[in-house]
C-alpha positions in Angstrom: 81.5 85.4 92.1 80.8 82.4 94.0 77.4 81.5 95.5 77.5 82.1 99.4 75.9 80.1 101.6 74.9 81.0 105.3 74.1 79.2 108.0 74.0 78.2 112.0 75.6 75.8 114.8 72.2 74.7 115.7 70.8 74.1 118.6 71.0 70.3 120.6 68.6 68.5 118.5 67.7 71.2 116.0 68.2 70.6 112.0 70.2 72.7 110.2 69.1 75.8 108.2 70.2 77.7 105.2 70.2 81.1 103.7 71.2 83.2 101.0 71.8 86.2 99.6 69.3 86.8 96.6 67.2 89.6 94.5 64.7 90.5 97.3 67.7 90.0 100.3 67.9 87.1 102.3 65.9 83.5 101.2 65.6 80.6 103.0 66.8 77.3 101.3 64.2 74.4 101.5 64.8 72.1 104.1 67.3 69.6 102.6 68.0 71.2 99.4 71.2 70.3 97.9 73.8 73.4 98.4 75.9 74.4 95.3 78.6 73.0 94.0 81.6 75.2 95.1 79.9 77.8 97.4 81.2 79.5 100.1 79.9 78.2 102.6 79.6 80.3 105.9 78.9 79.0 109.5 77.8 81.6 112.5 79.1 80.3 116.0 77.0 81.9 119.1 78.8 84.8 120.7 77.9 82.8 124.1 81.0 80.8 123.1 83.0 83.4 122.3 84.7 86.6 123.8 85.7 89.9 122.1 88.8 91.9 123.1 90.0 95.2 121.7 94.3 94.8 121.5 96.9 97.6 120.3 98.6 95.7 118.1 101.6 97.1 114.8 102.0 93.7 113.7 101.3 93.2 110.2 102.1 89.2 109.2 99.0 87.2 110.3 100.5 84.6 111.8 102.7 87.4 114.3 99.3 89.0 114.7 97.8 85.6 116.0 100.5 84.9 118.3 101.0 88.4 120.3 97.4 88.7 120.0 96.6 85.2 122.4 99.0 86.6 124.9 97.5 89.9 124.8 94.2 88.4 126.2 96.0 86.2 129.1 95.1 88.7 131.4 91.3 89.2 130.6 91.3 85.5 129.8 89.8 82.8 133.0 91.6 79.9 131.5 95.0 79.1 130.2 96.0 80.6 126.8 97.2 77.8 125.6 93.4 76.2 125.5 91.8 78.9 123.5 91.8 80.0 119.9 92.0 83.4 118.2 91.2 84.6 115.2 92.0 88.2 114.7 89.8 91.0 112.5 91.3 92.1 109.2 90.1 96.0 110.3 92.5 98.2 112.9 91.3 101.5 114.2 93.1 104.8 114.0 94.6 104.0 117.1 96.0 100.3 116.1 93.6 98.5 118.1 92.0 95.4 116.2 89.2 93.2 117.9 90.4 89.7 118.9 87.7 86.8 119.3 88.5 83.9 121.4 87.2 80.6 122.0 87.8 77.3 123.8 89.7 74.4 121.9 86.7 72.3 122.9 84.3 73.9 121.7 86.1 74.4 118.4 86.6 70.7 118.0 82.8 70.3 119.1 82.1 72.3 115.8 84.2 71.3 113.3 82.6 67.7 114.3 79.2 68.6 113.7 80.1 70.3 110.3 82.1 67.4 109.1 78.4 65.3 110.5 76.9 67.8 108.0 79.1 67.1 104.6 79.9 70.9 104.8 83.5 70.5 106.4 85.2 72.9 104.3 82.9 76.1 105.7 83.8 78.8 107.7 83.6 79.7 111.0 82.5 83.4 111.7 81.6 84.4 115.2 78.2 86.3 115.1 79.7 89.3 117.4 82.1 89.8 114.3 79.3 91.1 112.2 77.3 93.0 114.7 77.0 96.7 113.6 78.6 99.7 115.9 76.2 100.7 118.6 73.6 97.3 118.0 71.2 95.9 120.1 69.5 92.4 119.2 67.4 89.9 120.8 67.8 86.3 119.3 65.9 84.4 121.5 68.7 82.3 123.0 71.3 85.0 123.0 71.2 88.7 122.8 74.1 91.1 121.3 74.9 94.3 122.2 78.2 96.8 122.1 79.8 97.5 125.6 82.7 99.2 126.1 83.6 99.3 122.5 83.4 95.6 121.8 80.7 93.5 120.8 79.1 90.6 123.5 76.5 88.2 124.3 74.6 88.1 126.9 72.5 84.6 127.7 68.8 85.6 128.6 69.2 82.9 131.5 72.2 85.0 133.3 70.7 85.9 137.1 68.2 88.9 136.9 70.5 91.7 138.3 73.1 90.5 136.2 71.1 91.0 133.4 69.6 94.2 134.3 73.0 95.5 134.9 74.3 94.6 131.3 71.3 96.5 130.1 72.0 99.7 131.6 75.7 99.3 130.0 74.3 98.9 126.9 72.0 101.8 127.0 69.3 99.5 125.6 65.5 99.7 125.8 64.4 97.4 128.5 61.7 95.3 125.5 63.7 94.6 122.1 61.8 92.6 119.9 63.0 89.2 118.6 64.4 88.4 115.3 65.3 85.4 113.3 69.3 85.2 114.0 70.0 83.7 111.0 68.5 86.0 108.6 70.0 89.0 110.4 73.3 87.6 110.6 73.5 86.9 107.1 72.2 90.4 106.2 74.8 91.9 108.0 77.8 89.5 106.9 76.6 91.1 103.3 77.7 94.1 103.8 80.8 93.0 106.4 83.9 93.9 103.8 85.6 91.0 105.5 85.0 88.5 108.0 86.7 87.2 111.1 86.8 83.5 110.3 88.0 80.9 112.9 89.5 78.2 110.1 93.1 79.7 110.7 96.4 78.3 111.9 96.1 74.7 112.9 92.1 74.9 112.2 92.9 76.4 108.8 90.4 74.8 105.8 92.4 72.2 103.7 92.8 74.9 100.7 94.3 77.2 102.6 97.1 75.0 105.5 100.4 76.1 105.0 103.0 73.9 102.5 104.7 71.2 104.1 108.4 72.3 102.8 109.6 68.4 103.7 107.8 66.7 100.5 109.6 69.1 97.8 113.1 67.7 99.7 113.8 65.3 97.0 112.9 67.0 94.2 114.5 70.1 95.4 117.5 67.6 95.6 117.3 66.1 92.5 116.9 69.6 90.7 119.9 70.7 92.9 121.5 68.0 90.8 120.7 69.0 87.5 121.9 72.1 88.1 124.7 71.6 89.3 125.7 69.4 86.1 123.8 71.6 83.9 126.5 74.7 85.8 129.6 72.0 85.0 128.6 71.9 81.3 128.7 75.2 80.5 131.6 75.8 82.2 133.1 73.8 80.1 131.5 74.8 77.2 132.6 78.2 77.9 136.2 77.4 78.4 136.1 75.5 75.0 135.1 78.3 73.4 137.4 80.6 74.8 140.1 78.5 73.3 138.9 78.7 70.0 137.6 82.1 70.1 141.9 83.2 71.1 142.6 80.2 68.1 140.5 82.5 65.4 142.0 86.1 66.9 145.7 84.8 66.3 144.4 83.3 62.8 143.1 86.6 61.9 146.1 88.4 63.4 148.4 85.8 60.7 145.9 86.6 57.6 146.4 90.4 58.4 149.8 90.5 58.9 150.1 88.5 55.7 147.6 90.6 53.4 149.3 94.0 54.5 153.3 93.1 55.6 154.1 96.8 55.4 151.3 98.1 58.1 151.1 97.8 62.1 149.3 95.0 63.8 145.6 97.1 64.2 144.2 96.0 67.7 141.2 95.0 65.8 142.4 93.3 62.6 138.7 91.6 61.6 137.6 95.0 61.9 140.3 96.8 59.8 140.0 94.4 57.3 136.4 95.1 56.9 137.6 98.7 56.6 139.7 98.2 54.3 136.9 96.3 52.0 135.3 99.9 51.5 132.2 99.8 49.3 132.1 96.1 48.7 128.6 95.5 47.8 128.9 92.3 49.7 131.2 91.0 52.9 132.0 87.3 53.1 129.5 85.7 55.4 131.1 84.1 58.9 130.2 80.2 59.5 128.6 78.5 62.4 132.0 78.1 64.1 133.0 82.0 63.8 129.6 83.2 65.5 128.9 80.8 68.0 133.0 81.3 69.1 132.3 85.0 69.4 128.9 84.6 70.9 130.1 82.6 73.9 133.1 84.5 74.0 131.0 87.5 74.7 128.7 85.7 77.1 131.5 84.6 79.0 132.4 88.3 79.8 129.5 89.6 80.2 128.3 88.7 84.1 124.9 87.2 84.5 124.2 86.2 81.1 123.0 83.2 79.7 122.2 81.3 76.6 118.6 79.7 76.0 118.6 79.1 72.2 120.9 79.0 69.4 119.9 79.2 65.1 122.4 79.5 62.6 120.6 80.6 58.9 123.5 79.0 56.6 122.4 81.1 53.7 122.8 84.6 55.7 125.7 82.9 57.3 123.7 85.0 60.4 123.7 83.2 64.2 120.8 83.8 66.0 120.3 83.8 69.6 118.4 84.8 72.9 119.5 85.1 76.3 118.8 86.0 79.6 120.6 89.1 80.8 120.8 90.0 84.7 118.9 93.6 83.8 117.9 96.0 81.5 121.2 97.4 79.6 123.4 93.9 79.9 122.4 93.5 76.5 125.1 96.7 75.2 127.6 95.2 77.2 127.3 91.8 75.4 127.0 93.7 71.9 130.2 96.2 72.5 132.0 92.4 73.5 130.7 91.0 70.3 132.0 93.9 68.3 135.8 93.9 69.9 135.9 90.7 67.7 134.8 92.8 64.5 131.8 90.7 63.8 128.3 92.6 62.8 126.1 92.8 65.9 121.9 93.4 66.2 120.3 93.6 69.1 116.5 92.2 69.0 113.9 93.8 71.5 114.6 93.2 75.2 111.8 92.1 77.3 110.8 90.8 80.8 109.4 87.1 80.7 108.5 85.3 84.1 110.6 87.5 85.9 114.0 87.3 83.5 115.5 89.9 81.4 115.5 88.2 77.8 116.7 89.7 74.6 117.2 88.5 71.0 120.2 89.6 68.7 121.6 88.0 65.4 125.7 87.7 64.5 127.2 87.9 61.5 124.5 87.9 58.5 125.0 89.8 54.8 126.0 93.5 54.8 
């Protein structure tokens, strides 16, 4: 599990200060310690920045969530839409309502500045309100957070007395809350937070995680369009070719059985009545390379959605070996019952699923 890493926007002039989680809870890095090598790194914004709304919401794709949920807000919101930012919190109530945090464009860019001053640009953003606890009242020192109305917000100790003491009886809070270290309390509770709200999406997304620009797979895409499209050519071809050979070996064998037995009717099958008519040979002459691969691709060509990946002919079993991809479980019968219309010996190998293909093994031909 990675290392996690907590810290603060600090204050104008202030240095910045970091945390983590260890055996005894929360420990304070030394002042200028060198941070880890590939922690998460986690960055609490002041709720004085940002506002908190509750919005019904059924959407389920993130980026539909983000959207309906910044025109959700115009309403409560004293500025345009279009110069805030949302970020929108992974739980949703019984009643489909998720809590929305929004925050100026400015005052995003103003951060993502200082953390690039830092060398940590790659952190996170979380708003503080997103981790307050249900029903929580804390004094920072420059900020307090409280619940009101179901959603968390910050109130700035230098708001106008009866401002202040109005907020206070909202909040149901004792008139004298002690201070704590916001940090350190912060970071306790983003421990046990099963997710957190994290600014760094859509355009402000971290490098690791911005969508694909489709545009630079266009010539590859292109060129591989190519391939395949010659690679499709060839095997039609190939197909065809056998075809022809495969109808040259049926009327071959239809001439060899007409001339072995004059006095009987054409069988529809002759390779197979003439097999028959071996009875208990001890051994059947073995088919060459030619015979089985004619059949095989005879076979693939009528079985839809097959293909061939690799061929092996064992010249001393006079036995063809193949596997192919089938379009499902099952394709491989069909192929065998077409491989045994031409009277040749069939197997079937185990059938398995392989980076989302249907691929089988079977063997042609071979000693009886």
């Amino acid at each position: 599990m990675r290392t996690r890493i907590y810290t603060e926007i600090p204050a104008s002039g202030a240095e910045w200060r970091f945390v983590r989680s260890g055996p005894h809870g929360i420990e304070t890095l030394p002042p200028n310690a060198t941070l880890p090598s590939g922690a998460d790194l986690v960055v609490f914004v002041p709720g004085t920045e940002v506002s908190a709304h509750r919005v019904r919401m059924t959407a389920k794709r993130p980026a539909e969530m983000t959207r309906l949920a910044a025109f959700a807000i115009e309403d409560e919101l004293a500025v345009p839409v279009d110069t805030m930012h949302v970020a929108v919190a992974a739980a949703q109530e019984a009643s489909d309502h998720r809590l929305v945090y929004a925050v100026s464009r400015q005052s995003m860019a103003g951060w993502l500045d200082a953390l690039d001053s830092a060398g940590i640009g790659a952190a996170r953003l979380v708003p503080d309100l997103s981790v307050l606890p249900a029903s929580t009242h804390v004094d920072f020192g420059s900020r307090q957070l409280a619940t009101i109305s179901g959603r968390p917000v910050a109130i700035d100790p230098y708001w106008p007395s009866d401002v202040m003491a109005a907020l206070m009886r909202e909040t149901g809070a004792e008139p004298n809350i002690q201070q704590t270290d916001s940090l350190t309390q912060l970071a306790s509770w983003a421990e046990n937070a099963p997710r957190l709200v994290d600014f760094r999406q859509g355009e402000y997304a971290r490098p690791s995680e911005q969508s694909i620009n489709l545009t630079r797979f266009r010539l590859p895409a292109a060129l591989a369009a190519s391939l395949f499209l010659a690679w499709t050519a060839q095997s039609v071809w190939s197909i065809e070719k056998m075809k022809q050979l495969t109808a040259g070996l049926d009327a071959e064998t239809a001439r060899l059985y007409a001339a072995a037995f004059p006095d009987q009717p054409m069988p529809s099958n002759p390779a197979a009545a003439l097999r028959a008519s071996e009875g208990n040979a001890s051994r059947s002459p073995t088919a060459d390379f030619e015979q089985t691969s004619a059949v095989l691709y005879g076979a693939v060509a009528e079985t839809p959605g097959a293909s061939l990946v690799s061929l092996r002919y064992d010249r001393n079993m006079g036995e063809l070996r193949a596997t192919l991809t089938y379009p499902a479980f099952g394709a491989d019968q069909d192929l065998k019952q077409a491989v045994e219309q031409t009277g040749m010996r069939v197997n079937l190998g185990d059938t398995r699923l392989e980076d989302g293909l249907v691929v089988g093994d079977l063997s042609i031909g071979g000693r009886s």
